[in-house]
Every structure is written in C-alpha cells, then in structure tokens.
C-alpha positions as CSV (number, residue, x, y, z in Angstrom):
1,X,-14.6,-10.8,-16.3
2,X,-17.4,-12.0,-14.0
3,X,-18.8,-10.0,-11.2
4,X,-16.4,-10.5,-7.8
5,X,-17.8,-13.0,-5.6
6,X,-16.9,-11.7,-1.8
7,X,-15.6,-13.8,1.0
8,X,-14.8,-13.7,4.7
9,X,-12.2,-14.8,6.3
10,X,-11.6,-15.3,10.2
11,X,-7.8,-15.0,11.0
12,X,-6.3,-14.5,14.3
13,X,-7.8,-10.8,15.7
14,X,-9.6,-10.3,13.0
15,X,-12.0,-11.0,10.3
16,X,-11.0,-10.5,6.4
17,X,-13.1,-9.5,3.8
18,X,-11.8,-10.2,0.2
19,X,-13.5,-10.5,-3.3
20,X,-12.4,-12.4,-6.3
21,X,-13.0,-11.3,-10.3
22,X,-12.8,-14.9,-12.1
23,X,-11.9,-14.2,-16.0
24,X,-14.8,-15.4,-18.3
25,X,-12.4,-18.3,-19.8
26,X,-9.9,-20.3,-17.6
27,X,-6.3,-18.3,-17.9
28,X,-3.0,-20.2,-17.8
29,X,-1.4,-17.2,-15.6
30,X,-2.0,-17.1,-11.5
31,X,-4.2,-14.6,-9.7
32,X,-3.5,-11.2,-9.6
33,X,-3.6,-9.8,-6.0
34,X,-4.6,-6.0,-5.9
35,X,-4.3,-4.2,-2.9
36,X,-3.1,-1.5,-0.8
37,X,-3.1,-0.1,2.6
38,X,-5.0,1.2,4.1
39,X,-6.7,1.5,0.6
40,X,-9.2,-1.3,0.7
41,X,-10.8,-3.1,-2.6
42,X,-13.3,-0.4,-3.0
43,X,-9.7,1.3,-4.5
44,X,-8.9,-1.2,-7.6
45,X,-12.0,-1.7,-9.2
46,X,-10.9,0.3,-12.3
47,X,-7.4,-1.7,-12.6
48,X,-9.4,-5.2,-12.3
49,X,-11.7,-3.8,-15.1
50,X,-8.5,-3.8,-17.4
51,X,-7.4,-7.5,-16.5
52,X,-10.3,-9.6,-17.5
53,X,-8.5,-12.5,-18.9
54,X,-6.8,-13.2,-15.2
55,X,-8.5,-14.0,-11.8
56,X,-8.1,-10.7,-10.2
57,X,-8.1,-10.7,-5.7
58,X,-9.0,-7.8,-4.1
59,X,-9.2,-7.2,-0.3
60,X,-9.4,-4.7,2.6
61,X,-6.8,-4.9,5.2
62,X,-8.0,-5.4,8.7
63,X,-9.7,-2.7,10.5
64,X,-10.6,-0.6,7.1
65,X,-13.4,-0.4,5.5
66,X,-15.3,-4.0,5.5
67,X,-12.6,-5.9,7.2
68,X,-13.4,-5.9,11.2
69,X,-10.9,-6.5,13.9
70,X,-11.2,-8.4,17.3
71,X,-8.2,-7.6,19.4
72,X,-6.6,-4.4,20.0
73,X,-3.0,-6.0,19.1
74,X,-0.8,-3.7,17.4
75,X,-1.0,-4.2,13.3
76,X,2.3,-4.3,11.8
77,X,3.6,-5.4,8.4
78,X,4.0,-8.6,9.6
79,X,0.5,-9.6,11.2
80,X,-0.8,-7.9,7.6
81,X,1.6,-9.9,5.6
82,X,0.2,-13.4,7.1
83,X,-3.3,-11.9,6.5
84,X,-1.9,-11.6,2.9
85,X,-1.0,-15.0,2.7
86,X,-4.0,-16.8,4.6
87,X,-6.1,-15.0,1.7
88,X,-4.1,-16.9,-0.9
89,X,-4.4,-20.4,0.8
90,X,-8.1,-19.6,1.1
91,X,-8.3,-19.0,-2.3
92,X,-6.2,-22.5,-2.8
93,X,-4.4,-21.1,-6.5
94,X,-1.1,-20.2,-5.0
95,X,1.8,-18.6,-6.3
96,X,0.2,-15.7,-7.2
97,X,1.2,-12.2,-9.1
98,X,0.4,-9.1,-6.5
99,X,0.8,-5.3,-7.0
100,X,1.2,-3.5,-3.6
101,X,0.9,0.1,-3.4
102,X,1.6,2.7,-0.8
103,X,2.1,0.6,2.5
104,X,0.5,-2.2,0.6
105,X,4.3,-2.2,-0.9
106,X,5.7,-2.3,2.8
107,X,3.3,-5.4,3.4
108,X,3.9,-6.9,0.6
109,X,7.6,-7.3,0.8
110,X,7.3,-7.9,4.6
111,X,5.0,-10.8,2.4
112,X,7.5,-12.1,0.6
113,X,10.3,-12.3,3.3
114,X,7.7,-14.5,5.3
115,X,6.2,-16.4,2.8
116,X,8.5,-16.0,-0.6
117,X,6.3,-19.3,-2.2
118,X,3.1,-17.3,-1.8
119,X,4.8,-14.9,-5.0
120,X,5.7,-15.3,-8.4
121,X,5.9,-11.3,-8.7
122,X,5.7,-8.5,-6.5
123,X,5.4,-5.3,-7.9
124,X,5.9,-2.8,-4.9
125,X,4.9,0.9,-6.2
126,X,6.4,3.4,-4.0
127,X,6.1,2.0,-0.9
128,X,6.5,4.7,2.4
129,X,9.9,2.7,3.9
130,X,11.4,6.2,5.7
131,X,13.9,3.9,7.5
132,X,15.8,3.5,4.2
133,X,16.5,7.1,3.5
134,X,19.7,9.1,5.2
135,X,16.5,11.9,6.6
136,X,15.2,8.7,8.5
137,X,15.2,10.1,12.3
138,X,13.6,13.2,10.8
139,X,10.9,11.2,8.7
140,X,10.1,8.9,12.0
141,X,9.4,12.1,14.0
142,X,6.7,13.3,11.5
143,X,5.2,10.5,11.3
144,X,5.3,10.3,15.4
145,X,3.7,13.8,15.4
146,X,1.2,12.9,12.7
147,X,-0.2,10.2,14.9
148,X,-0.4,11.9,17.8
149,X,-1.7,15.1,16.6
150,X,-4.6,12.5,15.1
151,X,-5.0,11.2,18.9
152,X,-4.6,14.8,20.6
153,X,-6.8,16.8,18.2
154,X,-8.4,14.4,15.6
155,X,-9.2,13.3,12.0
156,X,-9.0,16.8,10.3
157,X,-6.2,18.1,12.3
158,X,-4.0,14.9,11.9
159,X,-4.9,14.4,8.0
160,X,-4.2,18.3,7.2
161,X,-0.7,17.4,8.7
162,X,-0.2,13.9,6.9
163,X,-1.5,15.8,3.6
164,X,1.1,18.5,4.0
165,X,3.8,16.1,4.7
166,X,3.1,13.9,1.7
167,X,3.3,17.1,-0.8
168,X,6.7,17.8,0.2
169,X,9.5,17.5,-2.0
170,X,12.8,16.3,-1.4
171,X,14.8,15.8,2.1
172,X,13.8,17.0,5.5
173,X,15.3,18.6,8.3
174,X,14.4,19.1,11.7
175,X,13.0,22.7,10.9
176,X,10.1,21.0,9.5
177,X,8.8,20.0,12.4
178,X,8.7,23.6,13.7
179,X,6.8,24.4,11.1
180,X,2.9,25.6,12.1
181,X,0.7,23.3,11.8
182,X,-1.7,23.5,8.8
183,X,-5.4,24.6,8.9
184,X,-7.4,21.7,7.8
185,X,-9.9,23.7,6.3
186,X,-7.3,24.7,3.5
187,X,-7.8,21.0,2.6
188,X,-11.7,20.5,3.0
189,X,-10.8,18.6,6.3
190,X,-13.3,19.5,9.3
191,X,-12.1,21.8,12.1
192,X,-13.6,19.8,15.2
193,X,-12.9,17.1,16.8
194,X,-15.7,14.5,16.2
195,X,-13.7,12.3,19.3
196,X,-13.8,9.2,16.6
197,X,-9.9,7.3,16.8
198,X,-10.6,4.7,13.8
199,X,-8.7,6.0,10.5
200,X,-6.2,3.1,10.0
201,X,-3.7,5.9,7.8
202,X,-3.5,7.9,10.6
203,X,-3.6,5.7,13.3
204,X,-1.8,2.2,12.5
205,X,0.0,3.1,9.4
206,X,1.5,6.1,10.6
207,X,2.5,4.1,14.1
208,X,3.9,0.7,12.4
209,X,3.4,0.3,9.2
210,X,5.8,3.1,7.9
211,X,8.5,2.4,10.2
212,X,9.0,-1.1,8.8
213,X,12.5,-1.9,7.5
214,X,13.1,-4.7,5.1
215,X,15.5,-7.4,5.3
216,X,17.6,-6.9,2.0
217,X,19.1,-10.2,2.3
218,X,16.1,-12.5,2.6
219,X,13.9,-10.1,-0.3
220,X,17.6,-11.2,-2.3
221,X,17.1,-15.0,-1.5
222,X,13.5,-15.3,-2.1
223,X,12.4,-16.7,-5.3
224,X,9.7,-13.9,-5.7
225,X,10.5,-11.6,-8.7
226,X,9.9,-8.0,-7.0
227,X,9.6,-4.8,-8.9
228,X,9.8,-1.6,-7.6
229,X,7.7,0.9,-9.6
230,X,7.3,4.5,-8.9
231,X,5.7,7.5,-10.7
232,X,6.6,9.5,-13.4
233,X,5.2,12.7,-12.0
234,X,5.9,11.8,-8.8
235,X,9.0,13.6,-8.4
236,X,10.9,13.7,-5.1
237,X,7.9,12.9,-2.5
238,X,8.9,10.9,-0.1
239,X,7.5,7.8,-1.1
240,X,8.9,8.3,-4.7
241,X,12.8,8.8,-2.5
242,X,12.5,5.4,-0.1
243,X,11.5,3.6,-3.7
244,X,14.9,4.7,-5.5
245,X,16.6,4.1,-1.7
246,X,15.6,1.0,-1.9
247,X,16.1,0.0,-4.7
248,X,20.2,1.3,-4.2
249,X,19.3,-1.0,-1.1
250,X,18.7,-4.1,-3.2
251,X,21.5,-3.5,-6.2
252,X,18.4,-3.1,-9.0
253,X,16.3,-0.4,-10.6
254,X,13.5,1.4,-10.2
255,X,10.5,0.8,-12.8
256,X,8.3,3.6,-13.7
257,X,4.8,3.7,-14.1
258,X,2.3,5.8,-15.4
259,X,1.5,9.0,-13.2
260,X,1.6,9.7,-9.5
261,X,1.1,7.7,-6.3
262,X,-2.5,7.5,-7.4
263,X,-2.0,6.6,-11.4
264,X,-4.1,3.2,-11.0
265,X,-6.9,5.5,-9.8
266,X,-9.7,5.6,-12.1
267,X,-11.9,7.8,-9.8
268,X,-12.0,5.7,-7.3
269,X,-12.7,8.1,-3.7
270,X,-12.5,11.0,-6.6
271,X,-8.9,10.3,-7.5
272,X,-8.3,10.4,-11.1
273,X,-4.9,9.0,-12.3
274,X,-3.9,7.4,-15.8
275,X,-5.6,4.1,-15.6
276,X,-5.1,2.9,-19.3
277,X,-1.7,3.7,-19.3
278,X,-1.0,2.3,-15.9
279,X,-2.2,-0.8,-16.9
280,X,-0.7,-1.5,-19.8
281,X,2.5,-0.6,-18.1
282,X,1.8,-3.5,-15.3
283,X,0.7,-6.0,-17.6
284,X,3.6,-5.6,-19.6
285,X,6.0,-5.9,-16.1
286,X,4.0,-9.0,-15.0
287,X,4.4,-10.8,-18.4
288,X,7.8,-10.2,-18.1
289,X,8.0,-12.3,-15.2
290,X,5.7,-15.3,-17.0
C-alpha cells in the first residue's frame, strides 16, 4: 500500500479532511471507507496496514481532530452522513465498502438510509443506538447528564462520567442516575476545569449522535448489504445490547468480531485490541458481500 495522500474538502459548515491509501496494484474491489466517530483517521491506521491490496479512505468527522467547522449548527447523524457521502463523490470510485464503529455505526446507517447507492456493504460494529433498547428513557437521561456535566464542570468531570457509564453491564434503572458522580482522577482525567467546550464525544455525540433512531424499513429497502458486528469480549455494554436490539429490530444476526469495542485498535491513542484477528474477521465479512 502507498503512503495516504490527504485531501480537504469544503462542505456546507465545515471543512473535511480525509486521506486515501491507494493499493500498490489496481484492485477489482471498491474502496474501503474506515471511520468512526468521533474517532478521526489518526484511529485506523493499523487496520488500513492489513488491507493493502484495496484503496483504503480514512477521514475525521467535522469538528475533531483535523476537520474544522464554520457554523455552530447542530451535528447530527444526518449532516455527518452527507459529509460521508460528499467524501465518496470527491473521491469519484463510488459504491464503496465502509466499516463504521462506535457512532461511526449510527452515521453510517443514517448513511445508507440517505444515500443507499453510496454502499455496497456496511459493516456497523456496535453502534451506541440507546433508542432501540426497552432502558431507552433511562439511557437518554445519562447521556443528557453526561453532556451537561461536560458543560457545567468540564472535560475531566464529564469523561470520568461517560467512562463509568460505558463499563457498565447490562440494563439500567433510574437508580443509576443517583449514583455519585465518579472522581476523575480514578481515571487519569484532570480535576479542574480548563473552561475548554470542544470534545466532540462529550459534547455532540452525547447531544445528537446517540439519540439517533434508525428507520428499519428504509435500512430493509436499501440495496446496501449491512452487517452488524459486535465484540466477543464485549459482553453486555451498552453498545454491545443496542447492536443485538437492533439487529431483533431488522429480523437478522449479529456478527462477531474479534475483541471489544476497541478490537481494530492496534495502539492507536494507547488502545491495544486484536488487530490481526479483527481483520481477518472483516475481510472475510466484506468478501462475503463481493
């Protein structure tokens, strides 16, 4: 695979940064979009290392990392789906294979209600749809009270929450949100309030992107193949419980994939997953869609 080549984009409020891997020798299958969210490209580099024989797209979603925005409009699954989707026609090699993870899933099949011909697969791995699960009122109020905890009392205090939330196993109830509210220093998080409002998870994924709801009947009349994949160690986190919902949701069956939420992760922001393994496990998933 050759080094990525970067490109920016200008789109409406915002302007995209994406890079593209070209394989060394032309490849009969379509790109293979990479992404997450609010993970940027900085994320995949490991995976794209194991698909050299494809051209591999990578990008970071508006507002993270080296993607800029240039409105103050709220950034839903929808505005990030058409961002999705002007990346492919600027790249001009369109239908393309994509794996979504985290709220890159929600995006992604937000994606391919809008756009279904932008697709040949979607693999959506353990995307955070709370709407889909019978705890749903619960799971919106932590998220609320994530966000605004972020806004009251900052980065550490809001990420020590969102970090304890995302451990948790299995349903919710309201006694959860009575729980105290952890001590970011048990995670490494700063105490203080550096008055900085800018983390995209804490801010606009936690406000829009998680309470997204997908339209069962339009994902059923796309053409777009879409996989839902979740983790073998992943157990009953909440994003591993709206996959298997959803996938009740949609009448088909969950596909599972190498480690946890972070398997791709070949220590990428010092995450170490099962890269190898997750990558076989995709390529063998995406060549069952050729």
């Amino acid at each position: 695979m050759t080094e990525p080549t970067t490109h920016t984009l200008e789109v409406p409020g915002a302007v995209i940064t994406y890079d593209v891997r070209e394989p060394e020798s032309p490849s009969p299958e379509p790109p293979l979009f990479l992404y997450g969210a609010p993970m940027g490209a900085a994320g995949f580099v490991t995976l794209a290392s194991h698909f050299p024989d494809r051209t591999v797209i990578t990008y970071d979603q508006r507002g993270a990392e080296r993607s800029t925005r240039t409105d103050d409009a709220d950034v839903t699954v929808h505005v990030q789906a058409d961002d999705l989707h002007r990346v492919v026609e600027a790249v001009g090699r369109g239908p393309v294979d994509a794996f979504g993870t985290s709220g890159g899933a929600n995006v992604g099949l937000a994606w391919a209600e809008a756009y279904p011909d932008d697709l040949r697969t979607l693999v959506a791995h353990e995307p955070p749809l709370y709407t889909v699960l019978p705890d749903a009122p619960v799971l919106e109020a932590i998220n609320r009270d994530i966000y605004e905890t972020y806004m009251r009392d900052g980065h550490g205090a809001g990420m020590a929450k969102f970090i304890a939330f995302v451990m948790h196993q299995g349903p919710v109830t309201e006694e959860y949100l009575s729980r105290p509210a952890p001590d970011p220093a048990m995670f490494g998080l700063p105490t203080e309030d550096d008055g900085s409002r800018d983390d995209v998870l804490l801010g606009v994924n936690m406000l829009h992107i998680n309470a997204y709801r997908p339209d069962v009947e339009k994902l059923a009349a796309a053409p777009t193949r879409i996989v839902l994949g979740v983790g073998e160690e992943s157990g009953e986190i909440q994003v591993a419980r709206t996959t298997r919902a959803l996938a009740d949701l949609m009448g088909t069956k969950v596909t599972t994939f190498p480690g946890d939420h972070g398997g791709f992760l070949g220590g990428e922001y010092g995450q170490h997953g099962k890269p190898d393994e997750f990558a076989a496990a995709l390529r063998e998933v995406l060549s069952a869609g050729s």
